[in-house]
C-alpha positions in Angstrom: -21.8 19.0 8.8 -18.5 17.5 6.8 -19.4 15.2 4.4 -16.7 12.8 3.0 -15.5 12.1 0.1 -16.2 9.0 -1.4 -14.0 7.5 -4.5 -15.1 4.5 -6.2 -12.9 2.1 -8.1 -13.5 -1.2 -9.1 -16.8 -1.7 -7.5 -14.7 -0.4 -4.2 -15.7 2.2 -2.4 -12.9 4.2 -1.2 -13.3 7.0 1.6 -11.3 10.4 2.1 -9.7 8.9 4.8 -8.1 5.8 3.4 -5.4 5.4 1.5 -4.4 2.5 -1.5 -1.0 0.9 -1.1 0.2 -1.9 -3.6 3.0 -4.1 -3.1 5.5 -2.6 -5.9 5.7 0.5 -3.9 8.4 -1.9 -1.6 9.4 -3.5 -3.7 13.4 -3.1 -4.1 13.7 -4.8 -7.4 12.0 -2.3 -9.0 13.6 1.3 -10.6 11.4 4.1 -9.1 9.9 4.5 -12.9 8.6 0.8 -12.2 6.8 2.1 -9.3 8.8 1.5 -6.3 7.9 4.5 -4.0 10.6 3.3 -0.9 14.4 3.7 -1.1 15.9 0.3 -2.3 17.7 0.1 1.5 13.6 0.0 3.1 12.0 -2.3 0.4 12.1 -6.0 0.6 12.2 -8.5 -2.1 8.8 -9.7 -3.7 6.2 -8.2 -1.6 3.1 -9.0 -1.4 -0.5 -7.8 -0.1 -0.1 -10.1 3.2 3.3 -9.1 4.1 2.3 -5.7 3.6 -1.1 -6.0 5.4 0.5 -7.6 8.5 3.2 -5.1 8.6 -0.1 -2.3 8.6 -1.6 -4.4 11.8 2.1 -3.9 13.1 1.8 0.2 13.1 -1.6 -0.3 14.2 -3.7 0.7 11.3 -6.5 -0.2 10.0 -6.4 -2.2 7.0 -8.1 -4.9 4.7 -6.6 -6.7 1.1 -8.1 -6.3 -2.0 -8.2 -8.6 -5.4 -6.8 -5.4 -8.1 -3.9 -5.4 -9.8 -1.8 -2.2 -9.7 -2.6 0.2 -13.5 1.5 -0.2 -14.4 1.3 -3.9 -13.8 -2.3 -5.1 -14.9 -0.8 -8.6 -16.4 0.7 -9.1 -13.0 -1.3 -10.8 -10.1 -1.7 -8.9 -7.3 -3.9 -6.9 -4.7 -3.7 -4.1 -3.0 -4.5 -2.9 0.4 -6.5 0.0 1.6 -5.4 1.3 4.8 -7.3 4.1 7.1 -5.2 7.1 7.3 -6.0 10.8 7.0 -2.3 12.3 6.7 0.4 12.0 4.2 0.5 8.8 2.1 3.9 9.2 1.6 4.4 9.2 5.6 2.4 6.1 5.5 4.1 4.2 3.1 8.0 5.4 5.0 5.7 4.0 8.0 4.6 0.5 6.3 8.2 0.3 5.2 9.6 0.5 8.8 7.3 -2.7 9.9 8.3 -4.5 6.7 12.2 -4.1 7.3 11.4 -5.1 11.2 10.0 -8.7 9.7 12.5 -9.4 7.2 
């Protein structure tokens, strides 16, 4: 019998098969030091957790928002979103990018 891992942050329980995305990581205007994870041609300007949800609906995934603000930008508001997905994250995020350009 597999058991899963189970991650808690924030009083969140997070399992082995999701994956936490916040809206810097398409966000264009930032350097990659900043915390942009995207090529500035895929991000968009001034993302945020429902653009980034809806594009997650788009690639039909699994998602839901979250009230938490990202460690590098904890004086910024924000949220994240916690999508299911077992593979890659970084696949997932090139993914999530792809439904963000489509909508902008």
């Amino acid at each position: 019998m597999i058991i899963p891992v189970i991650r808690f942050t924030d009083q969140t329980v997070i399992m082995e098969d999701e994956r936490i995305l916040y809206p810097c990581y398409f966000n264009k205007e930032l350097k990659r030091s900043e915390g942009r994870r995207v090529p500035v041609s895929a991000g968009i300007t001034k993302p945020d957790t429902q653009n980034i949800y809806k594009a997650a609906k788009k690639a039909g995934l699994s998602a839901r928002t979250e009230e938490s603000k990202h460690p590098a930008h904890w004086t910024e508001k924000g949220g994240r979103i916690i999508v299911s997905w077992k593979g890659s994250k970084e696949i997932l995020i090139k993914k999530i990018a792809e439904k963000l350009s489509e909508g902008n």
